[in-house]
C-alpha positions in Angstrom: 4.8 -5.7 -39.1 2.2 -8.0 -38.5 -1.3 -7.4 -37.3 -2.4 -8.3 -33.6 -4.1 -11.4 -32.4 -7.7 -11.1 -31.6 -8.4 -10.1 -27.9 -8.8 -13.6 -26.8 -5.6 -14.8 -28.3 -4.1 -11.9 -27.4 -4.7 -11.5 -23.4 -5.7 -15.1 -22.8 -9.0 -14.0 -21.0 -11.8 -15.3 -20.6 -14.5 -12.9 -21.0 -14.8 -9.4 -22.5 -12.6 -6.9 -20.8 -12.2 -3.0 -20.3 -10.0 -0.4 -21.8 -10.1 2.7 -20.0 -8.2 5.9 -22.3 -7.7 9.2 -21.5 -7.5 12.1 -24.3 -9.4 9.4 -26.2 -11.0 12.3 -28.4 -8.6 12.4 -31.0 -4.5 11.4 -31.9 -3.1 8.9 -30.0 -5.7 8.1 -27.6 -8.4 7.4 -30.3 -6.1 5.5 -32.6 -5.8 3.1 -28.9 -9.4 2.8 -29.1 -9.8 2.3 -32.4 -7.7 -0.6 -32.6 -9.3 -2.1 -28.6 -12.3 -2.2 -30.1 -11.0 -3.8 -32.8 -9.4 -6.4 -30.3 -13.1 -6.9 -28.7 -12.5 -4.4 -26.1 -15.7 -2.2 -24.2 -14.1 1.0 -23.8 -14.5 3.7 -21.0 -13.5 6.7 -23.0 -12.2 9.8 -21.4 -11.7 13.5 -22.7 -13.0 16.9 -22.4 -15.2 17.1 -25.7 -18.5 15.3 -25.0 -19.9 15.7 -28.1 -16.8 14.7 -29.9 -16.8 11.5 -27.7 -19.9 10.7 -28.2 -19.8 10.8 -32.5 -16.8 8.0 -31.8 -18.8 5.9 -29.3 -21.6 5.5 -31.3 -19.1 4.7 -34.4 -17.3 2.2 -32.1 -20.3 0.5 -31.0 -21.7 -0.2 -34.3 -18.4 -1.2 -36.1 -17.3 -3.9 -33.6 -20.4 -4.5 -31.3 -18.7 -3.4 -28.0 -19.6 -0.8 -25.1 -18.5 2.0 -25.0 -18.7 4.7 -21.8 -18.0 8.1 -22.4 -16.6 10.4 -19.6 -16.6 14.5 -20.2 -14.1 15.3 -17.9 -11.1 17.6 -17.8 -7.7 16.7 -15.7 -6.5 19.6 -14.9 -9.2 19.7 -11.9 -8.6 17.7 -9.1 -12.4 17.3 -8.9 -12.8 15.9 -12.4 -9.5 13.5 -12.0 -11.6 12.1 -8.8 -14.5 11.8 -10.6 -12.7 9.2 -13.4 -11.6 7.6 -10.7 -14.6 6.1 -9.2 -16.0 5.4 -12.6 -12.7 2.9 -12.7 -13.5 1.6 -9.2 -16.5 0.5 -10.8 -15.1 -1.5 -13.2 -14.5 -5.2 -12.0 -12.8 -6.7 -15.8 -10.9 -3.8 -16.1 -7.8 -4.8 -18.6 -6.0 -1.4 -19.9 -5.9 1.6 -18.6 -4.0 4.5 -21.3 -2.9 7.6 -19.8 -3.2 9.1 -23.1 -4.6 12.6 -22.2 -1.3 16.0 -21.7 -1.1 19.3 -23.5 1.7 21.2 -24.5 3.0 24.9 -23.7 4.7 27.4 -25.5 7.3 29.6 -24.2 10.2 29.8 -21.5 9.4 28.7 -17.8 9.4 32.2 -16.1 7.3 33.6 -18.9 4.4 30.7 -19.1 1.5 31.8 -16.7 2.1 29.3 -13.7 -1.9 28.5 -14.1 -0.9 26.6 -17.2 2.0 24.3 -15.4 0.4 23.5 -12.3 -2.4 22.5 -14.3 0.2 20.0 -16.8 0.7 18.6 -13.2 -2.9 17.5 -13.1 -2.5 16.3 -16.0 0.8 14.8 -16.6 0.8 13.3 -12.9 -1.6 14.0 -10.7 -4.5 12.1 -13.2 -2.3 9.1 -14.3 -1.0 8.7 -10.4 -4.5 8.6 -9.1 -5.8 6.5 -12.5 -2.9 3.7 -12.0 -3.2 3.1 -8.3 -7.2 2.8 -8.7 -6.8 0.5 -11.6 -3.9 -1.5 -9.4 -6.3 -2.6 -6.7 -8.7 -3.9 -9.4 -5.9 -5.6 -11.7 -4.1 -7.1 -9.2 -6.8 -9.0 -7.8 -7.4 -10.6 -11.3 -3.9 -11.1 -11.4 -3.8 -9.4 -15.1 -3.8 -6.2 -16.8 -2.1 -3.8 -18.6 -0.9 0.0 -17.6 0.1 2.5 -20.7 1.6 5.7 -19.5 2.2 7.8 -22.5 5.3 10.0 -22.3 7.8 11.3 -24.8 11.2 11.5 -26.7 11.6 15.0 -25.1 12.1 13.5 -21.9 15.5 12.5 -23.0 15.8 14.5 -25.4 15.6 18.4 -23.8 14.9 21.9 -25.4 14.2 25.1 -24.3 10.5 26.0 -24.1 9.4 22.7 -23.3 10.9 22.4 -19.5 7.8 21.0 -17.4 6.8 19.1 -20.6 9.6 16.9 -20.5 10.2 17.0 -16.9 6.6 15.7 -16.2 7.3 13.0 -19.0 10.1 11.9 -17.4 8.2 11.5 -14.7 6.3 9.2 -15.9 9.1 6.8 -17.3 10.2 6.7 -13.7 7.1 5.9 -12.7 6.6 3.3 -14.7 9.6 1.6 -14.3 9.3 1.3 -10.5 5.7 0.0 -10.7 6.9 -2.5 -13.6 9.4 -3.8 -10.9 6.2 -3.8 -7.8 3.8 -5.8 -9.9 6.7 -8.3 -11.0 5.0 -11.8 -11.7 1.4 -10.4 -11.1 0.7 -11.0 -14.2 0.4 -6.7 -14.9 1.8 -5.0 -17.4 3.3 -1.9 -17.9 4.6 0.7 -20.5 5.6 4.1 -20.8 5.4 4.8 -24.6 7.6 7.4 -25.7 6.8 8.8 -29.5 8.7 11.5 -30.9 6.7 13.8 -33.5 2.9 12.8 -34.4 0.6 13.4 -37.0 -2.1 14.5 -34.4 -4.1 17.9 -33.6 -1.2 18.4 -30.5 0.3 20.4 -32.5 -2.6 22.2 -33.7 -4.4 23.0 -30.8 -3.6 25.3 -27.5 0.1 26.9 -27.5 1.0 25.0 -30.5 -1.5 26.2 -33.0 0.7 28.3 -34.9 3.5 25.5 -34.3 5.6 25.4 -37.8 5.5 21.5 -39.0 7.5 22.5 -41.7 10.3 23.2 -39.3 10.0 19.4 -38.5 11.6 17.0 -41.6 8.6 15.0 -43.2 10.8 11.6 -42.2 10.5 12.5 -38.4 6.8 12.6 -38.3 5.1 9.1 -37.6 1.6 8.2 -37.4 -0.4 7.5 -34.7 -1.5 3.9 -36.2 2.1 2.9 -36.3 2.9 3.9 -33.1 -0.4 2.2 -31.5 1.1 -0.5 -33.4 4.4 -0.8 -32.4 2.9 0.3 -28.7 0.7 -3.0 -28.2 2.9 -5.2 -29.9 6.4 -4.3 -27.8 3.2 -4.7 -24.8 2.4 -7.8 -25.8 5.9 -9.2 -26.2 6.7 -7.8 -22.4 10.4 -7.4 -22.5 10.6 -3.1 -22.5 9.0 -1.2 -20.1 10.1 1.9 -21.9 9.2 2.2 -25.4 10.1 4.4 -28.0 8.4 3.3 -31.7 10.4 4.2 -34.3 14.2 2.4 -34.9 15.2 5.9 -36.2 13.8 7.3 -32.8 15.4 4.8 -30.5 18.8 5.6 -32.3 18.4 9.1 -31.8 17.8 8.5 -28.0 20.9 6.6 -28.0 22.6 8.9 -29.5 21.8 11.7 -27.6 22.4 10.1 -24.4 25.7 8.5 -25.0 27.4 11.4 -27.5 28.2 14.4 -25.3 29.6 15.8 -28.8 26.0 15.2 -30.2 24.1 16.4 -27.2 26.6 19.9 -27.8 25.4 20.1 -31.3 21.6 19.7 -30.8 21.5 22.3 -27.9 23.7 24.8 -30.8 21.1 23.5 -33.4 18.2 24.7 -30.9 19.4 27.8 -29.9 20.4 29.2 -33.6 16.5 27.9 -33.9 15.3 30.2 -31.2 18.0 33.3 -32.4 16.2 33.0 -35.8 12.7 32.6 -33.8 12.9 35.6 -31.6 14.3 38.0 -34.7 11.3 37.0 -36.5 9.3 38.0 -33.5 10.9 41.3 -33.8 10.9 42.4 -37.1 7.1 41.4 -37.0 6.5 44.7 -34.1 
């Protein structure tokens, strides 16, 4: 795959622009600002460690000679997620806006304590709802820009254990796809990136800190590089407003969603997984 165009090549703008990411602290969301400032992007830079954010900031500002704003906010509070937003009111060359930032939990719905789910709502929905529609009045106005909504393979692909994970995820292809079709020949554009299994600290943080990689084959696992990658060039080309990076994980989508006989098999395949899980659990008392 080849390498991206510099910014101005890349957008066609005429002065520096603005990346706003959230969960830009590590995984995902630092690989995307990594590679912006690369591009000649200032970045706005969002996350809940401060003092992480500021270690990158300073690295990011003296590698490429851009600006970069940090935020310390967390999303899961309706006051924080209004706080972001009028720091992106103020931004008038605002060009990207990532919705990086989600979490994961562990465990069946009616055993998870509700605190954690409403607050994935905040952060799966409520954040990137309010994020997008401020960033809208600014891009559409300059008649160019660029929305990133990052969701997952698991919203196609369902297991038990992960229900408002993927139903928030789906969400957010939904969501995209409807605001791809309102901002139709505005110049905007708009992505809802859907990676499979990263080599991030998702899974090693939170609920999934004593999640078993191992139980994961090493070919599944991709990199956040390559799917930054694969996420700005399938942007750049404009034809997909869902993307899943990966041809192994678009085939597996495909498969899933068109093989009832392989949609029977994974759901045996998962619950033999949770059988062996849950004896585990109990030969451990």
């Amino acid at each position: 795959m080849t390498e991206l165009k510099k910014k101005k090549a890349f957008w066609d703008f005429n002065e520096p622009g603005c990346a706003v990411i959230t969960g830009a602290s590590s995984g995902l969301g630092l690989c995307f600002a990594n590679k912006l400032a690369e591009l000649g992007f200032n970045l706005v830079l969002v996350a809940r460690r401060s003092e992480r954010l500021h270690e990158i900031a300073t690295r990011l500002q003296s590698e490429f000679s851009i600006k970069c704003e940090i935020i310390r906010a967390d999303l899961a509070l309706a006051k924080d997620i209004n706080k972001v937003s009028e720091s992106i009111k103020q931004i008038s060359n605002l060009d990207f806006l990532i919705n990086n930032a989600g979490f994961a939990t562990q465990g069946y719905f009616a055993d998870v304590p509700i605190e954690k789910d409403m607050n994935m709502l905040h952060v799966h929905m409520a954040a990137p709802i309010q994020f997008s529609h401020t960033a809208l009045q600014i891009m559409i106005k300059r008649k160019h820009g660029a929305i990133i909504n990052v969701s997952s393979l698991g919203a196609y692909i369902l297991t038990p254990g992960n229900v408002l994970y993927d139903a928030t995820k789906s969400f957010l292809i939904t969501f995209s796809e409807n605001l791809k079709a309102e901002v139709k020949g505005l110049g905007i554009k708009i992505q809802a990136l859907c990676p499979g299994f990263v080599s991030t600290e998702f899974h090693e943080v939170g609920d999934l800190k004593n999640f078993d990689k191992s139980a994961v084959p090493d070919s599944s696992w991709m990199t956040p590089e390559s799917v930054v990658l694969q996420s700005l060039k399938a942007l750049e080309k404009n034809k997909r407003t869902v993307f899943i990076p990966g041809r192994k994980k678009r085939f597996t989508k495909w498969l899933y969603t068109n093989s009832s006989l392989v949609r029977y098999l994974f759901q045996r395949k998962i619950e033999e997984i949770e059988k062996s899980k849950k004896l585990r659990e109990a030969n451990k008392v």
